[in-house]
N, C-alpha and C positions, 0 to 999 in steps of 0.2 A: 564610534567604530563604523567603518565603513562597513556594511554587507554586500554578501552576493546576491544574495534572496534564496539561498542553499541551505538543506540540513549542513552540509559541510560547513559551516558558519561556526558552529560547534567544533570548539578545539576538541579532538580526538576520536572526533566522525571522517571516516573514510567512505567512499561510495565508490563500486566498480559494479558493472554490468556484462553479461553478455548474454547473447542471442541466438536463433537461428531465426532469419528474415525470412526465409524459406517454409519452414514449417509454423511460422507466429508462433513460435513460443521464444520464454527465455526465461534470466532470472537477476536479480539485483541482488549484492550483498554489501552489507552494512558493517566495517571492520571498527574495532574498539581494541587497538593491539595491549590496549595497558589497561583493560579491562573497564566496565561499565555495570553500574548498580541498574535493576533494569526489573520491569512490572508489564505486565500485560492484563490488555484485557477484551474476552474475547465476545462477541454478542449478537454476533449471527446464528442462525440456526442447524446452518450446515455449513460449519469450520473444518479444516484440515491445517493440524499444527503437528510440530515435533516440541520437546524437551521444554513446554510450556509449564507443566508440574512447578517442575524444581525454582519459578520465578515466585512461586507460593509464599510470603516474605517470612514463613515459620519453616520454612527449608534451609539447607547449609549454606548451598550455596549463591554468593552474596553478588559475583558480576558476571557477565558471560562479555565474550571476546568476540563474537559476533552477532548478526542477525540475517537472514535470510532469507526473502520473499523471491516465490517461483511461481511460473505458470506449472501446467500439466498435470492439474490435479492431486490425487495423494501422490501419482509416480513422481511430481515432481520436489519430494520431499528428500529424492535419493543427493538430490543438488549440497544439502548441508554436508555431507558426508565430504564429496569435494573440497569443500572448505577445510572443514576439520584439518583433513591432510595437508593443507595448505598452509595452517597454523602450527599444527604438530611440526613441520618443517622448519617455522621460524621458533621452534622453541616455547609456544604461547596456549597455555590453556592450565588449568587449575591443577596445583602439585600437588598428588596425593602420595607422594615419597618415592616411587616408582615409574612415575612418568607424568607428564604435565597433559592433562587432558584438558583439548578445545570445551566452551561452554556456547554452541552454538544454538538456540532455538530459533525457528522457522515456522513461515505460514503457507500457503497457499490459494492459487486463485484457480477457478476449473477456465479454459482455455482450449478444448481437444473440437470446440464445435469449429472453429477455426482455423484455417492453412490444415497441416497433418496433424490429426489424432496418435498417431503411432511414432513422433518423435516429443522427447520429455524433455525438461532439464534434467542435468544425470550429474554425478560425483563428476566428470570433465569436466562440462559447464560451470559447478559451482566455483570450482578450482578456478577457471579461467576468468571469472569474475571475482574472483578474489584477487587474484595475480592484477589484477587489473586496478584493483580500488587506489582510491589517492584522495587528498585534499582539495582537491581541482574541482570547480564545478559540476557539478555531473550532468551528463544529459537526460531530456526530458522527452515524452512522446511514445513511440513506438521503439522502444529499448526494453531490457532487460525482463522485469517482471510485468511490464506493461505493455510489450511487443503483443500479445494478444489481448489484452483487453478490450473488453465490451460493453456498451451499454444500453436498456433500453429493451430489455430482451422479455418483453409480457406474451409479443407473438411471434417467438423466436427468430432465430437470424437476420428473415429475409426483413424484419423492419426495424432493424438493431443500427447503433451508429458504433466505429469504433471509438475506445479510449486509449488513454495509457497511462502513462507515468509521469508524476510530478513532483516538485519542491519549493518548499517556501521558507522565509527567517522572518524573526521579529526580535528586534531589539526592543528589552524592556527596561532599561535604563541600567546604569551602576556597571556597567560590561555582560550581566546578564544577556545571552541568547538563546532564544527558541525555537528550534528546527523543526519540521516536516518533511517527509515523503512516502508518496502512499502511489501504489498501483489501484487503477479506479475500476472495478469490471462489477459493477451495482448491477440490478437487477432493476432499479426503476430511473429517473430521469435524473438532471444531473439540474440544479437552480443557479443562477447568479443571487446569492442573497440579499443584493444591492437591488437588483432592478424585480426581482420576484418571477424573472422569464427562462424558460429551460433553455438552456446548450446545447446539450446533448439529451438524447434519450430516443424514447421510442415514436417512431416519425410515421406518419399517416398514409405513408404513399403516395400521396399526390403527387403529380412530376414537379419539377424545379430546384434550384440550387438550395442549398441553405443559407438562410439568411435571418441572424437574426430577428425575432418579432415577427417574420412572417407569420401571416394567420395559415393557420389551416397544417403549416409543417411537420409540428409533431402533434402525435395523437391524443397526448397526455396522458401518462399511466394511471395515475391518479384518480383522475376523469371514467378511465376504462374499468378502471375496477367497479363502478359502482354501474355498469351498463352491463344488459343481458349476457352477451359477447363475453365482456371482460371476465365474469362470474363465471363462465362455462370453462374459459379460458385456464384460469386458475387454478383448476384442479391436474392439469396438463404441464402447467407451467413447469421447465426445465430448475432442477437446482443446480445451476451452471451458473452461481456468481459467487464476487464476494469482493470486497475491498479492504486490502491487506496492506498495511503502513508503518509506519515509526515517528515518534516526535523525540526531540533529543534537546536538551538544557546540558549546560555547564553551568547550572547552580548544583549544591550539593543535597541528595536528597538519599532517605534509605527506601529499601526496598517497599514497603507500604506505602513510602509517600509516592515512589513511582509507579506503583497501581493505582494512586487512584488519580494522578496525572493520567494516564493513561485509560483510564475511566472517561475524566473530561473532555479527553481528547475525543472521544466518540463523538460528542456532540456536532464539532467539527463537519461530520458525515451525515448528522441528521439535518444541519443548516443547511446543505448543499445536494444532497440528495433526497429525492422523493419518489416513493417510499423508502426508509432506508431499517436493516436490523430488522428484515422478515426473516420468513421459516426460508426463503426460497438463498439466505444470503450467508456466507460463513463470517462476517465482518470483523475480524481481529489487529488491534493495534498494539505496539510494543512500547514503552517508554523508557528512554535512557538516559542517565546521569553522569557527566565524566568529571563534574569538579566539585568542589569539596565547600564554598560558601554558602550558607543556611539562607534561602528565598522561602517566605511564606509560598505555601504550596499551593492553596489555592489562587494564587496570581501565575503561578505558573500553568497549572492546568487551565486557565481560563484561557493563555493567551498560545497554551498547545493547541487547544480547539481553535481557535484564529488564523492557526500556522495550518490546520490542516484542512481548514474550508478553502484557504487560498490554493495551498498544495492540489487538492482537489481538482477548482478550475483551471488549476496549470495542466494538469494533467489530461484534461481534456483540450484546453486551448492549442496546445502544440500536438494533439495528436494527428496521424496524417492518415487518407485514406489508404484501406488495407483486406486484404480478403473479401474483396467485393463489396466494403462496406463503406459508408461516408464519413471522412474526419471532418473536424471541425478547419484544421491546416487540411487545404486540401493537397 
């Protein structure tokens, strides 16, 4: 099977975004019009989620019809809402004999330090990105829920680099796919796990381009935390992050087993981020299932976290410079 290298790889993953370029914010939604068996798991310290309970796999209900990552904070949680009405319209959400209600939950990344603080993703938005979603490759960078992402923020903004949004597939034989896509706005550095050298992250100041492997570029968060500075720092340090995602299989799995897919899939974020799953991050990942053949689960999760280390460096790779800050695409 040919890939795109897209969550959309995944038969019955939809992907639409929309924005405001203006204010850097925006939001990505995740459509499952025929419904998706679905686990989360959440492990940052300061998360903002919607309708995450009910994925509990000793709750009722068994799929939800969408997912939804937004900037703007908790305001931008009003985004699902727009969906909902979007699906209500097509007819699509759980029938409790009197009306078919959407099963949408959602995440959030904080984004207000950048472009306008006083514009959110909002019930529009989400709509407009739903109306939007399709089978098509999605775009990656500075879009939807990654239109403000950041990263790299130990001495806030002014030495923060932008992120954004990204995706990735892996085929693991038998027609088995496993998708990613996660908005990156980390709180520490971003790693190639291949070569052990940051991307992105938090950068020293010194004048000059970015350039891979220069010396001296970034400051190393890492690094900083164990110096005077960085200790003092810390107690200061902004809860203004978090890296909010989805991995998606068409193998068939129940709800338990996509929590703990979705468990694995964390790893992903510890491979490629450093520090990653502090107090400072709200780090919540979703996992979805839309077909119905039994894959041992832990090959699955093994190769979701694979899906969303690459997702990761996608998402910083095509990110472009923005609000005054430096992308890796400049």
């Amino acid at each position: 099977m040919k890939l795109n290298h897209s969550i959309t790889d995944v038969r019955g993953i939809e992907v639409g975004h929309a924005q405001d370029d203006e204010a850097l914010t925006g939001c990505t939604v995740l459509l499952c019009r025929k419904g998706a068996v679905a686990g989360v798991d959440v492990r940052g310290g300061a998360p903002g989620t919607r309708e995450t309970d009910l994925l509990d796999p000793i709750d009722l209900v068994q799929k939800v019809h969408a997912i939804v990552l937004a900037g703007g904070s908790a305001f931008g949680l009003d985004a699902a809402s727009g969906v909902m009405r979007y699906l209500e319209e097509h007819k699509i959400g759980f029938d409790t004999g009197v009306a078919k209600v959407p099963i949408v939950p959602s995440a959030i990344l904080y984004d207000l330090g950048i472009g306008r603080a006083d514009v959110r993703p909002d019930p529009a938005m989400g709509y407009s990105a739903a109306a939007s979603a399709s089978s098509e490759v999605p775009a990656e960078g500075n879009v939807g829920a990654g239109t403000g992402a950041t990263v790299g923020k130990m001495f806030g903004p002014a030495l923060a680099m932008k992120s954004g949004l990204g995706t990735a597939s892996i085929s693991i034989g038998g027609g088995i796919i496993v998708g990613a896509l996660v908005a990156v706005n980390g709180w520490g550095d971003v790693i190639d796990p291949q070569t052990g050298q940051i991307i992105a992250g938090l950068r020293s100041g010194k004048a000059g381009p970015l350039r891979i492997g220069k010396k001296d570029y970034f400051a190393d968060t890492l690094s900083m935390m164990k110096s005077p500075t960085g200790r003092a720092l810390l107690a200061l340090a902004a809860r203004a992050n978090t890296v909010i995602g989805v991995v998606a299989t068409n193998a068939g799995l129940t709800k338990a087993q996509a929590t703990k897919v979705a468990q694995m899939a964390q790893d992903g974020i510890a491979r490629t981020i450093r520090p990653a799953h502090t107090m400072l991050d709200g780090d919540a990942i979703f996992a979805l299932s839309t077909g119905k053949r039994k894959v041992d689960v832990s090959t699955i999760g093994a190769f979701a976290a694979e899906a969303m280390a690459e997702a990761i460096l996608r998402a910083v790779k095509t990110a472009k410079s923005a609000g005054g800050l430096p992308g890796f695409t400049r």
